[in-house]
C-alpha positions as CSV (number, residue, x, y, z in Angstrom):
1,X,2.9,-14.2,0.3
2,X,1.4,-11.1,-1.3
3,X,4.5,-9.6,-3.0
4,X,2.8,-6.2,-3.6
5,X,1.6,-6.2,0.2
6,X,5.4,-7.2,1.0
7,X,6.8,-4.0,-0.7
8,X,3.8,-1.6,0.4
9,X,4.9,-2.6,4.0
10,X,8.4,-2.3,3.7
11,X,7.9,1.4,2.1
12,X,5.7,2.4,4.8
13,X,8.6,0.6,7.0
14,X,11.5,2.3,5.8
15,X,9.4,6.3,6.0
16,X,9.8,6.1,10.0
17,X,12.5,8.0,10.9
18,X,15.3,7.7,12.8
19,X,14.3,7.5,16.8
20,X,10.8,6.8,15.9
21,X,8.6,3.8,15.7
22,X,5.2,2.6,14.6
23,X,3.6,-0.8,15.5
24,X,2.5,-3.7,13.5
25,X,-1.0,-2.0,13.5
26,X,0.1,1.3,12.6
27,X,1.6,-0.1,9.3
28,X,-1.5,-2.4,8.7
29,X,-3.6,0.1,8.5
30,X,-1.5,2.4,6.3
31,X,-1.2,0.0,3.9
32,X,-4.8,-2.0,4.4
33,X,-4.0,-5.1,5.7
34,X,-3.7,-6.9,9.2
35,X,-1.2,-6.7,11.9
36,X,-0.3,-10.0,11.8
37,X,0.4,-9.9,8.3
38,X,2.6,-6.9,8.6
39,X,4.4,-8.9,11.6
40,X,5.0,-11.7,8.8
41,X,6.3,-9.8,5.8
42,X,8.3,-7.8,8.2
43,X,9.5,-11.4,9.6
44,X,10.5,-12.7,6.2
45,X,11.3,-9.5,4.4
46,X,11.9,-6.8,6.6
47,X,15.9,-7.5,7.6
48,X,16.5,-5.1,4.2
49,X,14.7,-2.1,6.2
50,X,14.8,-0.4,9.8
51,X,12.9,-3.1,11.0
52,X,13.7,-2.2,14.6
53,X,11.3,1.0,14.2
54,X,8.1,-1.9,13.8
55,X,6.9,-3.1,17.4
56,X,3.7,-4.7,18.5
57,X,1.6,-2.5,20.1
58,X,3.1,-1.8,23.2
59,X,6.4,-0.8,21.5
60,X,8.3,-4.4,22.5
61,X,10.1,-6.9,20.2
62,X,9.9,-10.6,20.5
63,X,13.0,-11.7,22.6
64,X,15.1,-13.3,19.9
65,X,15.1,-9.6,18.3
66,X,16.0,-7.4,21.1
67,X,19.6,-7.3,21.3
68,X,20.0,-6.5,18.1
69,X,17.2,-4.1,18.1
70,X,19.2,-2.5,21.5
71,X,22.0,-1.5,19.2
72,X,20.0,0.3,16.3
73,X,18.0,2.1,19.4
74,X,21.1,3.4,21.4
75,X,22.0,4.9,17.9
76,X,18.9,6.6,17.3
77,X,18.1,8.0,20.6
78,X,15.7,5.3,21.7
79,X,15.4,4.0,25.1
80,X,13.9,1.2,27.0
81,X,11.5,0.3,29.4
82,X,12.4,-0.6,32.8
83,X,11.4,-4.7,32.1
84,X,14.0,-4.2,29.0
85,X,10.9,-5.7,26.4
86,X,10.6,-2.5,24.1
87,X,10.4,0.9,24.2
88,X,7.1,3.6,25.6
89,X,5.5,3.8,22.2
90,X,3.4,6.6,23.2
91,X,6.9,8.5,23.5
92,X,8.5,7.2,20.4
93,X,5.9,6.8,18.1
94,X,6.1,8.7,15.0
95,X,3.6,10.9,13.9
96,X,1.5,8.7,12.2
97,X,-0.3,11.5,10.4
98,X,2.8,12.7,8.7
99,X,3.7,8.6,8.4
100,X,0.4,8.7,6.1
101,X,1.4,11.6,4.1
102,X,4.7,10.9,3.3
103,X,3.4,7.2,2.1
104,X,0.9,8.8,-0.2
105,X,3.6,10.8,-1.8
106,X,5.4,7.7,-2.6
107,X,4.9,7.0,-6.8
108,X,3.1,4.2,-7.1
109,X,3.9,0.4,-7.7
110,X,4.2,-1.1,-11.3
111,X,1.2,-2.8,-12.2
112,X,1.7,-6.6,-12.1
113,X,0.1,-8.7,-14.6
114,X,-2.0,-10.8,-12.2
115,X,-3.2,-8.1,-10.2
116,X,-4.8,-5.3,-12.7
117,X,-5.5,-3.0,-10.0
């Protein structure tokens, strides 16, 4: 896995703020990749950040995820749906214009040897 991708997604990850969320999508294109892939680095990596403020599309966690995910919500404000899946994105998503801003604030990763970019 793309380490670089890995960290640019869990930055972008960790700027949503408390009783706010942003899908897979929302990151991907933040950060320029695909949602899937943001779905898999936040799979692998993501149990360091708020992870539970990244949904699919519809604002809803995979099932083995959502009891944990009901804990972090209740904290922050967040509520369900009536079918219990995930949350109304369009009522909880954060403002993915100031999402944007805040990441291009962000000081930039060290340059890796095998990526010259």
């Amino acid at each position: 896995m793309d380490e670089r991708m890995a960290e640019l997604v869990l930055r972008a990850a960790e700027l949503i703020p408390p009783g706010s969320v942003a899908s897979y999508g929302d990151l991907a294109e933040l950060v320029g990749t695909s949602p899937r892939h943001v779905g898999r680095i936040m799979a692998v990596h993501g149990s360091g950040v708020a992870w539970w403020r990244v949904t699919n599309h519809s604002g809803d966690f995979p099932p083995h995820l959502r009891e944990e995910a009901a804990v972090h919500w209740a904290e922050e404000g967040i509520t369900w749906k009536p079918n219990r899946l995930g949350c109304r994105i369009s009522v909880y998503r954060t403002d993915l214009t100031e999402l944007a801003d805040a990441f291009e604030t962000l000081p930039p990763l060290p340059e890796s040897p095998e990526d010259p970019r």
